[in-house]
PDBQT receptor file of N, H, CA, C and O in Angstrom, charges set to zero:
ATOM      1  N   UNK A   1      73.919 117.810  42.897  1.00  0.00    +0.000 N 
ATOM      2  CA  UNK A   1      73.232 116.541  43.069  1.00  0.00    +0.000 C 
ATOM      3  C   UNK A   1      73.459 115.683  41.830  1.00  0.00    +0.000 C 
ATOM      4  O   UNK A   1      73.030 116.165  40.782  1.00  0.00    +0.000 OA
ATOM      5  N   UNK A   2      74.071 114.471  41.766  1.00  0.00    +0.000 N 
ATOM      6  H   UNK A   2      74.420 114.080  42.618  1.00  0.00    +0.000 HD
ATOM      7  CA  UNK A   2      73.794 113.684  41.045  1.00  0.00    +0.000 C 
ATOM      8  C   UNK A   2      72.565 112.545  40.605  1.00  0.00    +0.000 C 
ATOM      9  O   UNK A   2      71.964 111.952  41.502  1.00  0.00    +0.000 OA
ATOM     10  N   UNK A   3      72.331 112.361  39.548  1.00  0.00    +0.000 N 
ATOM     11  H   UNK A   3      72.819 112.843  38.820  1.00  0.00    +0.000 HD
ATOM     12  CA  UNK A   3      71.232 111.737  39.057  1.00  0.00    +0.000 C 
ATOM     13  C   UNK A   3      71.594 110.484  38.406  1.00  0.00    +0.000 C 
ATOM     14  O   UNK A   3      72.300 110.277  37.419  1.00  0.00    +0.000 OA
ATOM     15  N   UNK A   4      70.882 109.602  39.266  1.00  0.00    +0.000 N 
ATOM     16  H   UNK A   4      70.309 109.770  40.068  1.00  0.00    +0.000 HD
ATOM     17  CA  UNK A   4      71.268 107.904  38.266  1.00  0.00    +0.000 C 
ATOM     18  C   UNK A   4      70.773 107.693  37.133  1.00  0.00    +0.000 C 
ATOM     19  O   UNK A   4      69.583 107.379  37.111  1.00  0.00    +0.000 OA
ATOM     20  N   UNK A   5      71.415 107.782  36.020  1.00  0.00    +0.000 N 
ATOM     21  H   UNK A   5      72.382 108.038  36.037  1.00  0.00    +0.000 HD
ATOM     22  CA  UNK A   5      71.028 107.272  34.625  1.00  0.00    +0.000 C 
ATOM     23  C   UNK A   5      71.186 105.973  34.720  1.00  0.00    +0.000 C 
ATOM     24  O   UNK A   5      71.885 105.443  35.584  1.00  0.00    +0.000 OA
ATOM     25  N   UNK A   6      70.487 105.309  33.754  1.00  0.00    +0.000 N 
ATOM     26  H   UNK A   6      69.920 105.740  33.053  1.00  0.00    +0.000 HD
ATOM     27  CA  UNK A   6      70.387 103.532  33.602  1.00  0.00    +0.000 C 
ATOM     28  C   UNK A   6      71.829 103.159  33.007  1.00  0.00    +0.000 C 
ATOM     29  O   UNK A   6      72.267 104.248  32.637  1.00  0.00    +0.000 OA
ATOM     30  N   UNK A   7      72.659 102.316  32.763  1.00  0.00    +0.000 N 
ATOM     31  H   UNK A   7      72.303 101.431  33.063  1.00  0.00    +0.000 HD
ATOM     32  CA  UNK A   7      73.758 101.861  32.282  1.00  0.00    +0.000 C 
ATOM     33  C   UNK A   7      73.259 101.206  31.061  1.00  0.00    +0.000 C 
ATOM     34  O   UNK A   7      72.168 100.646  31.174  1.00  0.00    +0.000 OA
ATOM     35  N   UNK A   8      73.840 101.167  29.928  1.00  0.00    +0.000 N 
ATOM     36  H   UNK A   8      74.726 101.621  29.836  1.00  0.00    +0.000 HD
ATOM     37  CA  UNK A   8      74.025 100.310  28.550  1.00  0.00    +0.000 C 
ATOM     38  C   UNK A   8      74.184  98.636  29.424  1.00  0.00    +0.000 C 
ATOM     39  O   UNK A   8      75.381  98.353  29.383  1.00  0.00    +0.000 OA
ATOM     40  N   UNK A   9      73.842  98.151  29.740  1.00  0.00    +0.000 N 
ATOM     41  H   UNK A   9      72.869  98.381  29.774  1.00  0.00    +0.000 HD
ATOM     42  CA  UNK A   9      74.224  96.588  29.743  1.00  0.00    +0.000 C 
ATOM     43  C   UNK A   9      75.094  95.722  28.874  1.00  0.00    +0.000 C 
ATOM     44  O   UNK A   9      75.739  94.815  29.401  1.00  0.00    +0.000 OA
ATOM     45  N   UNK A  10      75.151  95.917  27.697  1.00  0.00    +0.000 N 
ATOM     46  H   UNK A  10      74.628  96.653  27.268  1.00  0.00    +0.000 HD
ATOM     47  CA  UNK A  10      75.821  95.886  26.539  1.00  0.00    +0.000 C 
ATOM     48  C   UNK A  10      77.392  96.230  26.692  1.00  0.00    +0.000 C 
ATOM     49  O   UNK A  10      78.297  95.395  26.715  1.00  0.00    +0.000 OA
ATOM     50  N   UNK A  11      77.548  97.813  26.804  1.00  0.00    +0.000 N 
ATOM     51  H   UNK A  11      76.813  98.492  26.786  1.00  0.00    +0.000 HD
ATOM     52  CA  UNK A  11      78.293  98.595  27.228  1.00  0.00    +0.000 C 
ATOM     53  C   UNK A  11      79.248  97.616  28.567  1.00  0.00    +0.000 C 
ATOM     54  O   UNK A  11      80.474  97.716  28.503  1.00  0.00    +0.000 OA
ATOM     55  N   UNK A  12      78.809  96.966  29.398  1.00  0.00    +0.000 N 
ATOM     56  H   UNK A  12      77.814  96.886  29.450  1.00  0.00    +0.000 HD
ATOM     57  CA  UNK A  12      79.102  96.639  30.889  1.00  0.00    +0.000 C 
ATOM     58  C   UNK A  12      79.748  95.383  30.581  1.00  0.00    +0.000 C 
ATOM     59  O   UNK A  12      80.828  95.196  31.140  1.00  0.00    +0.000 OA
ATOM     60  N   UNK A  13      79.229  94.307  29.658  1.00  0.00    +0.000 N 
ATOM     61  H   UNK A  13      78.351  94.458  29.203  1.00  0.00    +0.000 HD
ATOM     62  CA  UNK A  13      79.778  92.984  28.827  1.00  0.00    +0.000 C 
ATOM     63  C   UNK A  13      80.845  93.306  28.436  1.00  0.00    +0.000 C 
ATOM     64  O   UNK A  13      81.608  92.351  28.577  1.00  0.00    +0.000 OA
ATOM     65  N   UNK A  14      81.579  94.568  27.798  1.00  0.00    +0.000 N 
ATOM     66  H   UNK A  14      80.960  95.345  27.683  1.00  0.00    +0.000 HD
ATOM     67  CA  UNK A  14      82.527  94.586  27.258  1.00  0.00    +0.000 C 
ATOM     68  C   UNK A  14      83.917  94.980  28.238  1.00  0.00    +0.000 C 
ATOM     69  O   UNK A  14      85.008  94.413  28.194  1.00  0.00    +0.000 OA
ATOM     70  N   UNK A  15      83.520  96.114  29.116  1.00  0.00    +0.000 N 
ATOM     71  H   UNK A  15      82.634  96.575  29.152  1.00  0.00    +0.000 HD
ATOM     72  CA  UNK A  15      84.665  96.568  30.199  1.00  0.00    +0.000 C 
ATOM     73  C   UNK A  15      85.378  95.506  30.691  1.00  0.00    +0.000 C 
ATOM     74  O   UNK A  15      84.824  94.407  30.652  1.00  0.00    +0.000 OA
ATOM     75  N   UNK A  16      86.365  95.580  31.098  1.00  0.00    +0.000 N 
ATOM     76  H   UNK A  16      86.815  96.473  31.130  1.00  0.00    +0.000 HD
ATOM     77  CA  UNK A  16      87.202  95.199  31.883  1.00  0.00    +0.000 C 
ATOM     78  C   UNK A  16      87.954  96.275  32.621  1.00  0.00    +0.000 C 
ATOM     79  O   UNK A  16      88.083  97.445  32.261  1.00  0.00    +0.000 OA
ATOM     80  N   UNK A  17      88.599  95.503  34.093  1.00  0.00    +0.000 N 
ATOM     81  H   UNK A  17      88.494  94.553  34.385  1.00  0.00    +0.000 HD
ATOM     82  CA  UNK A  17      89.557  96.729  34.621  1.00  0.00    +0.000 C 
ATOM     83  C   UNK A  17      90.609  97.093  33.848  1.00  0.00    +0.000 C 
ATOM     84  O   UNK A  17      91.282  96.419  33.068  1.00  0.00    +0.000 OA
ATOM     85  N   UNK A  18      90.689  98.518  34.228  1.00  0.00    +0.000 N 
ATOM     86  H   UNK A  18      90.142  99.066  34.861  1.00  0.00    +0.000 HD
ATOM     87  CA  UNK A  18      92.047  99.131  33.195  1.00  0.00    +0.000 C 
ATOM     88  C   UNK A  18      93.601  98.257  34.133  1.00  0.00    +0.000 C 
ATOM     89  O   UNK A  18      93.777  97.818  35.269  1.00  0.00    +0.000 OA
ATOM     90  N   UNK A  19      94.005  98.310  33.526  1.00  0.00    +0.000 N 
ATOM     91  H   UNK A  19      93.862  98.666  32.603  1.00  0.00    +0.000 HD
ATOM     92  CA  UNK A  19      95.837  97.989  33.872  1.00  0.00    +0.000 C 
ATOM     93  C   UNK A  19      95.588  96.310  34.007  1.00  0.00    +0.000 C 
ATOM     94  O   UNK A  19      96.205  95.533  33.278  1.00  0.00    +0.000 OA
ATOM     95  N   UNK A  20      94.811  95.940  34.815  1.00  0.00    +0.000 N 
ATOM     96  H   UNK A  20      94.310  96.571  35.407  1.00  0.00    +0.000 HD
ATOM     97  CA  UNK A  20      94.802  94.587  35.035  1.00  0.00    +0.000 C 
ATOM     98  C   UNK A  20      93.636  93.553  33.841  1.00  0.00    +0.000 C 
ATOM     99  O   UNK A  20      93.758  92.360  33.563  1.00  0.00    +0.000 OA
ATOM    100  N   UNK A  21      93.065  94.077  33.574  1.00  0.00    +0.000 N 
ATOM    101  H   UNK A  21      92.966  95.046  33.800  1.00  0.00    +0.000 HD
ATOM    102  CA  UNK A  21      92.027  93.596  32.821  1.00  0.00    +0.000 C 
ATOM    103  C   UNK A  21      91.264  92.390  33.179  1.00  0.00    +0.000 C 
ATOM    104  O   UNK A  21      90.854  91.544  32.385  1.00  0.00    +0.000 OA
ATOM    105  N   UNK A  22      91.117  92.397  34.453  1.00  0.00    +0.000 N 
ATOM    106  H   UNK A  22      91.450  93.084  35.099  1.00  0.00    +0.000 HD
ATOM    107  CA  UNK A  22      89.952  91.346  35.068  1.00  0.00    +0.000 C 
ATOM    108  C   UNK A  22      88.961  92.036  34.776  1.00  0.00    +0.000 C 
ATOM    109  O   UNK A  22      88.713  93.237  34.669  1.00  0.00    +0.000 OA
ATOM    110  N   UNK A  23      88.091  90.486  34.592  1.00  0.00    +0.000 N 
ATOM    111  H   UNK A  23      88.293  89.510  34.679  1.00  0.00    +0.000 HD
ATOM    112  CA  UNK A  23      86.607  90.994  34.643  1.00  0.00    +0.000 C 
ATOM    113  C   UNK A  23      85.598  91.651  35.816  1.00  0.00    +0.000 C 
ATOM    114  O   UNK A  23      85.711  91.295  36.989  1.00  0.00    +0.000 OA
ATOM    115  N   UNK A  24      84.773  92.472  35.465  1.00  0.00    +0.000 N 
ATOM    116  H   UNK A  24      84.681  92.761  34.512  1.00  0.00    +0.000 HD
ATOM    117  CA  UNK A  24      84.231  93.755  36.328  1.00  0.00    +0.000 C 
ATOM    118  C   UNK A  24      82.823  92.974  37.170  1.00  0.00    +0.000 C 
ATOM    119  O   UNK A  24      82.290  92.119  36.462  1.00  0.00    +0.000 OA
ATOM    120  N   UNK A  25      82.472  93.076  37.923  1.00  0.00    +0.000 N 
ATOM    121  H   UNK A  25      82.905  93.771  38.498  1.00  0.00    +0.000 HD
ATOM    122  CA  UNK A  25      80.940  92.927  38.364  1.00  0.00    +0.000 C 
ATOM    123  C   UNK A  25      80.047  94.169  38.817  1.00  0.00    +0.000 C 
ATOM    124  O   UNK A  25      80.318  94.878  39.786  1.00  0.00    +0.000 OA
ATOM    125  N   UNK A  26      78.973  94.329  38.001  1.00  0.00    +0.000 N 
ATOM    126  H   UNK A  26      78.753  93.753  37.214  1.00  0.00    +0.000 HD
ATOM    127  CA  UNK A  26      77.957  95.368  38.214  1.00  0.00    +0.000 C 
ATOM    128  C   UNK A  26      77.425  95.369  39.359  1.00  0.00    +0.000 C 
ATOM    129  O   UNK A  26      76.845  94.379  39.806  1.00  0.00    +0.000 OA
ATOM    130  N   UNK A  27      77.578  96.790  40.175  1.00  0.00    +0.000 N 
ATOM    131  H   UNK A  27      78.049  97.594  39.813  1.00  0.00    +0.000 HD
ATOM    132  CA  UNK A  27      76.974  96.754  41.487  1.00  0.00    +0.000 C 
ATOM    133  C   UNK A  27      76.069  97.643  41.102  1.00  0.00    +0.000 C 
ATOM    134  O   UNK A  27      76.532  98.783  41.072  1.00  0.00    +0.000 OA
ATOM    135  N   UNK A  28      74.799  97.543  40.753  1.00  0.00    +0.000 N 
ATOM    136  H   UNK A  28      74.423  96.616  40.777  1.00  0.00    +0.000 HD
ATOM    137  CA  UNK A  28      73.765  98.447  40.805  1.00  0.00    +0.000 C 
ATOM    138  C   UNK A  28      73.274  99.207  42.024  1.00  0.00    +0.000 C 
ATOM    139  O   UNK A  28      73.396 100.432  42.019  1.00  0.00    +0.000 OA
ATOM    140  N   UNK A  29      72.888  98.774  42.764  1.00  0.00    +0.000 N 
ATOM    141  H   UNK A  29      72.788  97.779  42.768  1.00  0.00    +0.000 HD
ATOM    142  CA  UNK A  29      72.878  99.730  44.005  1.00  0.00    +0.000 C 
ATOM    143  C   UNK A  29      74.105 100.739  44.374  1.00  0.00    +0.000 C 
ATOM    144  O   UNK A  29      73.747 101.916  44.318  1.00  0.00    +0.000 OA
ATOM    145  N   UNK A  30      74.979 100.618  44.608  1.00  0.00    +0.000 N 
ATOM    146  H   UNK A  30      75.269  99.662  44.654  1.00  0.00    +0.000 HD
ATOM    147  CA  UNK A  30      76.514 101.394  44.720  1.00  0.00    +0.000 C 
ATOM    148  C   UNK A  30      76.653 102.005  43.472  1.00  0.00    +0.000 C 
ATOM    149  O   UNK A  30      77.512 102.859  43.250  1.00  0.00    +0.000 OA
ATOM    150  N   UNK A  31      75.700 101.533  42.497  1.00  0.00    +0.000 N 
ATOM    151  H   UNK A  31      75.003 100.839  42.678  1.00  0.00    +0.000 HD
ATOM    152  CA  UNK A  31      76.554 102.231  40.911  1.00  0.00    +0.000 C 
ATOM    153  C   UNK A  31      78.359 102.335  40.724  1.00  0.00    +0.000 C 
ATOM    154  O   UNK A  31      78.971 103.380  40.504  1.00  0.00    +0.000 OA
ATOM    155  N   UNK A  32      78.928 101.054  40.869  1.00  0.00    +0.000 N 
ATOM    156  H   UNK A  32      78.431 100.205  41.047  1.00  0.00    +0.000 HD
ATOM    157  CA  UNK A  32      79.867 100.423  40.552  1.00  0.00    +0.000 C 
ATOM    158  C   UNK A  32      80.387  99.525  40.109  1.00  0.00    +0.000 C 
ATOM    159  O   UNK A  32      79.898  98.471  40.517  1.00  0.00    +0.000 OA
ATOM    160  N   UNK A  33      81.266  99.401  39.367  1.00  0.00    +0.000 N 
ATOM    161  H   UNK A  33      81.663 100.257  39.036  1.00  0.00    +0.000 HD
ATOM    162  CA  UNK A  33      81.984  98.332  38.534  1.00  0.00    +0.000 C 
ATOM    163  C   UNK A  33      83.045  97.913  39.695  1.00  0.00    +0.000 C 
ATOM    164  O   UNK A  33      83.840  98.727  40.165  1.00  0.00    +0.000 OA
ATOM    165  N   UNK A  34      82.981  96.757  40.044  1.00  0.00    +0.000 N 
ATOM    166  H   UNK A  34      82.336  96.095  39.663  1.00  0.00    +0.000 HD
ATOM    167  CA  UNK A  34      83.746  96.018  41.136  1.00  0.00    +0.000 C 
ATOM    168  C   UNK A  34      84.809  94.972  40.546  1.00  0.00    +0.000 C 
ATOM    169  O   UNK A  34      84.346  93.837  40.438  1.00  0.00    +0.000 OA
ATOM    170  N   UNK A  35      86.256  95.141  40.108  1.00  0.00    +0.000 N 
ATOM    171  H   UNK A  35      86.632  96.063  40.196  1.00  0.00    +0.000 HD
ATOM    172  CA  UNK A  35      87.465  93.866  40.563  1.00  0.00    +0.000 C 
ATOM    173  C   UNK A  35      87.679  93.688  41.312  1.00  0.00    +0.000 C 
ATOM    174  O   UNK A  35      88.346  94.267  42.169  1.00  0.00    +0.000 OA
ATOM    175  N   UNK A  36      87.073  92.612  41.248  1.00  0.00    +0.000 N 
ATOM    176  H   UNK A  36      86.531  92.142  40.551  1.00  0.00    +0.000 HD
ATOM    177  CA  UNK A  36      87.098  91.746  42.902  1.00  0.00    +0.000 C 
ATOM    178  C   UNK A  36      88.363  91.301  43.133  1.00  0.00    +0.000 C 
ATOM    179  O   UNK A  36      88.902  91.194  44.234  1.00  0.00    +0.000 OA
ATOM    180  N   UNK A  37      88.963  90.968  41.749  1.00  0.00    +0.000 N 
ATOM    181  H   UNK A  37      88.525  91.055  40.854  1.00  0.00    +0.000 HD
ATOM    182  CA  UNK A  37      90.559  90.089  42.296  1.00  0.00    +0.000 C 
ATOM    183  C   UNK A  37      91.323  91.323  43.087  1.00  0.00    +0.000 C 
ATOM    184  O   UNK A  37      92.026  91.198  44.089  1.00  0.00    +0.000 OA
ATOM    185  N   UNK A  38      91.051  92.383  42.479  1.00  0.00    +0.000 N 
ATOM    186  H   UNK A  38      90.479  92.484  41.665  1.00  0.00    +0.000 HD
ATOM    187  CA  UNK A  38      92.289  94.091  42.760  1.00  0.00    +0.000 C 
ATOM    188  C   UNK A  38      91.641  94.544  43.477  1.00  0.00    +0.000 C 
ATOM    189  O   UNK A  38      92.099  95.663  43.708  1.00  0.00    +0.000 OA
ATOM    190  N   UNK A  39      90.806  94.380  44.019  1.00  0.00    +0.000 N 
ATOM    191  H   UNK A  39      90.433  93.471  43.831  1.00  0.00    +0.000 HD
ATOM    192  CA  UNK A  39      89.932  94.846  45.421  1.00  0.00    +0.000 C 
ATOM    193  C   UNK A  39      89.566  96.507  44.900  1.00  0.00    +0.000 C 
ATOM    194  O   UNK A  39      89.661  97.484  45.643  1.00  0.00    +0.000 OA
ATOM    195  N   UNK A  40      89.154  96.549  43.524  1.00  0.00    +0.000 N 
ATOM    196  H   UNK A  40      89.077  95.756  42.920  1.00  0.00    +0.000 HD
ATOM    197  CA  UNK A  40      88.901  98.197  43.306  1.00  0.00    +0.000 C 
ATOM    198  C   UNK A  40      87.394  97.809  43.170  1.00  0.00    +0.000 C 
ATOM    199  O   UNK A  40      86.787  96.747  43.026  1.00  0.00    +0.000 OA
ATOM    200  N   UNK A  41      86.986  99.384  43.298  1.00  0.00    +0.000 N 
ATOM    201  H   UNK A  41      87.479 100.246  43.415  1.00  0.00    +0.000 HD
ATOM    202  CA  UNK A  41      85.504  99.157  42.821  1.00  0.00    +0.000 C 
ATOM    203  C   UNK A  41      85.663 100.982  42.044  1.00  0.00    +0.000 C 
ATOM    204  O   UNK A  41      86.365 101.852  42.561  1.00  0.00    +0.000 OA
ATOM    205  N   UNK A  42      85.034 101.137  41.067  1.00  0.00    +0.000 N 
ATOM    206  H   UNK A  42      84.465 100.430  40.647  1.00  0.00    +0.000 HD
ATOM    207  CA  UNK A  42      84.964 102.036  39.733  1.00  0.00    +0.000 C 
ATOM    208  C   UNK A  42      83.816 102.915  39.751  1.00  0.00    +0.000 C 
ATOM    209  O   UNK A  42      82.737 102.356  39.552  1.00  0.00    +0.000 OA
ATOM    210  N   UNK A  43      83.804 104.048  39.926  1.00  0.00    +0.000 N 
ATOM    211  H   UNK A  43      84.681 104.502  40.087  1.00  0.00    +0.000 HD
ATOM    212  CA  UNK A  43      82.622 104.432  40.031  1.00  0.00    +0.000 C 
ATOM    213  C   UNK A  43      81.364 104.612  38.348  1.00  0.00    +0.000 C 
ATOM    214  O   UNK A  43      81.615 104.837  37.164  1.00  0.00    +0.000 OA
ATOM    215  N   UNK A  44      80.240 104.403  39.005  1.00  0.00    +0.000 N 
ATOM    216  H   UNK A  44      80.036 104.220  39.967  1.00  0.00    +0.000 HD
ATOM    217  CA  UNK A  44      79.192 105.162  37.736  1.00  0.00    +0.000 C 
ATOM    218  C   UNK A  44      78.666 106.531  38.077  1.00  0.00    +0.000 C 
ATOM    219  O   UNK A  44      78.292 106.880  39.197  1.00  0.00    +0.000 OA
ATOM    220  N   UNK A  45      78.677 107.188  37.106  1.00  0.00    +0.000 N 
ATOM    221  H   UNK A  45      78.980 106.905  36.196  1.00  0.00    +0.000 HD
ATOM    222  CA  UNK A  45      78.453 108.795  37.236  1.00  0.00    +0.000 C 
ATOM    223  C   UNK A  45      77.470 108.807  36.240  1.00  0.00    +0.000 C 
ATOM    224  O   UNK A  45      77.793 108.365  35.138  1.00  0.00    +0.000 OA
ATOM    225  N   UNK A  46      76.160 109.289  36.438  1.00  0.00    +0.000 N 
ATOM    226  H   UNK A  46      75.898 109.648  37.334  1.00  0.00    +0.000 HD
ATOM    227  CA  UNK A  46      75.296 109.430  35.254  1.00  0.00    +0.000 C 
ATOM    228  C   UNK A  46      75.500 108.584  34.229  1.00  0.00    +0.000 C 
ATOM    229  O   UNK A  46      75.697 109.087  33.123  1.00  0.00    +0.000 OA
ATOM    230  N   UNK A  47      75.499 107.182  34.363  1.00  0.00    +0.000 N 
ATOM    231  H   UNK A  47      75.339 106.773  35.262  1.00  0.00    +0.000 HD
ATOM    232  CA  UNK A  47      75.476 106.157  33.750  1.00  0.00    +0.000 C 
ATOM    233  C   UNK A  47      76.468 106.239  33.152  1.00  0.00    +0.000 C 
ATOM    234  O   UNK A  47      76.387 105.872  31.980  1.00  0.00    +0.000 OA
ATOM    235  N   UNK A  48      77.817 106.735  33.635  1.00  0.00    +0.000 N 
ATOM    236  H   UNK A  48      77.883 107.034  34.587  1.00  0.00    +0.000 HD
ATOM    237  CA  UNK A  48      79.268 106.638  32.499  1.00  0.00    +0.000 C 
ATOM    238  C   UNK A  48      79.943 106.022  33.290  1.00  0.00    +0.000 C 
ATOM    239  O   UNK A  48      79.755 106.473  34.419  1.00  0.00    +0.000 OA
ATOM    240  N   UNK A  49      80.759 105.075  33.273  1.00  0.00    +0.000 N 
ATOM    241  H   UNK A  49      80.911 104.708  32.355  1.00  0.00    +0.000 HD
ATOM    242  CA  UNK A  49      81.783 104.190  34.336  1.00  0.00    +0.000 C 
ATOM    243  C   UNK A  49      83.018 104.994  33.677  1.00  0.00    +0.000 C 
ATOM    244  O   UNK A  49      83.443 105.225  32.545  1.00  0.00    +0.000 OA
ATOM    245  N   UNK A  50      83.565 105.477  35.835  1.00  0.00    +0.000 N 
ATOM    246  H   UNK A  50      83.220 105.290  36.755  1.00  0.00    +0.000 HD
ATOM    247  CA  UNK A  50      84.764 106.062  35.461  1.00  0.00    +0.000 C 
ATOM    248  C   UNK A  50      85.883 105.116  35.629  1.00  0.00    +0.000 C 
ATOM    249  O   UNK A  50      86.176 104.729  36.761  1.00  0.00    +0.000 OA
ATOM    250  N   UNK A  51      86.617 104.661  34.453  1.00  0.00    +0.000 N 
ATOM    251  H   UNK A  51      86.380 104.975  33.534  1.00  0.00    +0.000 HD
ATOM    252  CA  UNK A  51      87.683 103.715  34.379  1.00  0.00    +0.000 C 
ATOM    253  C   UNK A  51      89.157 104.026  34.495  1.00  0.00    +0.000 C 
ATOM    254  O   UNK A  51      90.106 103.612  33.829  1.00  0.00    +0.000 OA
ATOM    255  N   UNK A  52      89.102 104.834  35.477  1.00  0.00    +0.000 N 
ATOM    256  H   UNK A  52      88.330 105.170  36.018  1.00  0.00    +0.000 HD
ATOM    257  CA  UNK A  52      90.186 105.539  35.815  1.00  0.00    +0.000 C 
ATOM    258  C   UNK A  52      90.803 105.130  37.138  1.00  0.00    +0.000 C 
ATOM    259  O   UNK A  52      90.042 105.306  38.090  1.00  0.00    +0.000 OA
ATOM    260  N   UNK A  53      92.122 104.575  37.468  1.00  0.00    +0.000 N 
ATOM    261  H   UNK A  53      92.740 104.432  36.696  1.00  0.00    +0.000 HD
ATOM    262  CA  UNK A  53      92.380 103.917  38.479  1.00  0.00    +0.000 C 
ATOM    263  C   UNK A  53      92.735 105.115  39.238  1.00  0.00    +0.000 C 
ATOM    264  O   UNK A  53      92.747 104.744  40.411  1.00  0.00    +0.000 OA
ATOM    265  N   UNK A  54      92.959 106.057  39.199  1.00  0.00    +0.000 N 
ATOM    266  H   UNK A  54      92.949 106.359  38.246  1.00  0.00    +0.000 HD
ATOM    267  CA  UNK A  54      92.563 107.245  40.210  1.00  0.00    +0.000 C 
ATOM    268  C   UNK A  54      91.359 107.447  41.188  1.00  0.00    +0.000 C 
ATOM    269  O   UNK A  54      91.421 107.870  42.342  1.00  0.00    +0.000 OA
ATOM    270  N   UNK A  55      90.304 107.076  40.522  1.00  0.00    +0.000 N 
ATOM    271  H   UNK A  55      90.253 106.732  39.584  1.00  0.00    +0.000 HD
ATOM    272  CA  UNK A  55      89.147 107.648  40.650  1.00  0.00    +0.000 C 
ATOM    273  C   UNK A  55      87.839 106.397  41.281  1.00  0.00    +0.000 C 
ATOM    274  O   UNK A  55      86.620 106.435  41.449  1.00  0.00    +0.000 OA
ATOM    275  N   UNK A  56      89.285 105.032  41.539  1.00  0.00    +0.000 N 
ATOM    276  H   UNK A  56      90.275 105.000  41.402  1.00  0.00    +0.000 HD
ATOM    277  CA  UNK A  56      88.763 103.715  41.598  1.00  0.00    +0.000 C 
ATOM    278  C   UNK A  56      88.906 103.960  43.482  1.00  0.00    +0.000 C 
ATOM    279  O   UNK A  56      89.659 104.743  44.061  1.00  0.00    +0.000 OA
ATOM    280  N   UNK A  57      88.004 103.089  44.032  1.00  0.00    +0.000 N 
ATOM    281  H   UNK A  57      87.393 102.452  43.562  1.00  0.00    +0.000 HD
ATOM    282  CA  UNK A  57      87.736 102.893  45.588  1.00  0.00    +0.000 C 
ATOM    283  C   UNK A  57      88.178 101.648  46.081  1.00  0.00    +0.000 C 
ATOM    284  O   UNK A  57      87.520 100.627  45.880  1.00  0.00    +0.000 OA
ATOM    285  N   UNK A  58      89.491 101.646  46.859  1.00  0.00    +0.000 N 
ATOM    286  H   UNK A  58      90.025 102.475  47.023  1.00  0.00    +0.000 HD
ATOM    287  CA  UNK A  58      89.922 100.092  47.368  1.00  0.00    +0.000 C 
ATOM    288  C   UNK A  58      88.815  99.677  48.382  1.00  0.00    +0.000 C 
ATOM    289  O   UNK A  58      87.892 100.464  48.592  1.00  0.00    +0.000 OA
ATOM    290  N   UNK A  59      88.850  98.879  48.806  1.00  0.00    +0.000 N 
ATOM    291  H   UNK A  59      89.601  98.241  48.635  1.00  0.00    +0.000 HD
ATOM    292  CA  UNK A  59      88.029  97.807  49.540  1.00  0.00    +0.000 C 
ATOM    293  C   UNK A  59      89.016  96.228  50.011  1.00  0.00    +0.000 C 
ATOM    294  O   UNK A  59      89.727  95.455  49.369  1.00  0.00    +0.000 OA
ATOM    295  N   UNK A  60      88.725  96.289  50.966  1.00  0.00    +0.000 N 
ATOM    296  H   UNK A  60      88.147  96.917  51.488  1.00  0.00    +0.000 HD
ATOM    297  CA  UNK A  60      89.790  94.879  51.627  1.00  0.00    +0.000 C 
ATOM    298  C   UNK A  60      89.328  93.378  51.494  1.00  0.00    +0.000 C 
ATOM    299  O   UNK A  60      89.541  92.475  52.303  1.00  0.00    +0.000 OA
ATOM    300  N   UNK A  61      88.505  93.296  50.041  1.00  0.00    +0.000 N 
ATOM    301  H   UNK A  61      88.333  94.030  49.384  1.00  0.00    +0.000 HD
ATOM    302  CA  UNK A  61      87.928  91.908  50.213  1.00  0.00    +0.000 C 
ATOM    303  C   UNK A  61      88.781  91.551  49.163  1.00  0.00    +0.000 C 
ATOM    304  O   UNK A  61      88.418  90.592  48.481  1.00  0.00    +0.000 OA
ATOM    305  N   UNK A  62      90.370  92.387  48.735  1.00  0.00    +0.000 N 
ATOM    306  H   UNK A  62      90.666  93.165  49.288  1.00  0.00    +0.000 HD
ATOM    307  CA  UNK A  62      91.184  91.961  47.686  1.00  0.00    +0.000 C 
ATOM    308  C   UNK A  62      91.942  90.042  47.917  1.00  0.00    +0.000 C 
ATOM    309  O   UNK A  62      92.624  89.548  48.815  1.00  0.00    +0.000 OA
ATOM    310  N   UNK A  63      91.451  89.550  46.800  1.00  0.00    +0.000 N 
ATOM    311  H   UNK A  63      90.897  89.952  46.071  1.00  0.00    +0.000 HD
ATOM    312  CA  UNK A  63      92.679  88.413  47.090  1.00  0.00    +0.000 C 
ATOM    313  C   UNK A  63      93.935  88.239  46.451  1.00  0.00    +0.000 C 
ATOM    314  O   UNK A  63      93.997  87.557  45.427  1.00  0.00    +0.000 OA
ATOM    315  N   UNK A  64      94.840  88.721  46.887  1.00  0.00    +0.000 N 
ATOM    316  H   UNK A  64      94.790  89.274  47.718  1.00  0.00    +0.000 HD
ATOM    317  CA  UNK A  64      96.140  88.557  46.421  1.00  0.00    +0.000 C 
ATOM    318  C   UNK A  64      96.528  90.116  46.798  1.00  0.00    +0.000 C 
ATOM    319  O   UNK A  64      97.661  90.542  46.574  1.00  0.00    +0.000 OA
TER     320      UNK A  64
């Protein structure tokens, strides 16, 4: 079972996506970091964002 830890906010200002380096949007409910331009969304694991484009979830609301 996983457990939601709170995120650094701080921490979240600074990320960007890896390879592309657009800026991220916090999905608190989903506990994800969302590029919207690359249609990834990033997971949070016990309040650690995994920034690993492996480990990233496509979604079809990509533009471009």
């Amino acid at each position: 079972m996983t457990t939601t830890r709170p995120t650094d906010p701080k921490l979240l200002e600074l990320l960007v996506a890896p390879g592309s380096q657009n800026p991220l949007r916090y999905d608190a409910q989903a506990q994800e970091l969302i590029d919207d331009i690359a249609g990834l969304a990033f997971p949070i694991r016990d309040g650690i964002p995994i920034m690993l484009i492996d480990e990233a979830r496509r979604f079809d609301d990509a533009k471009g």
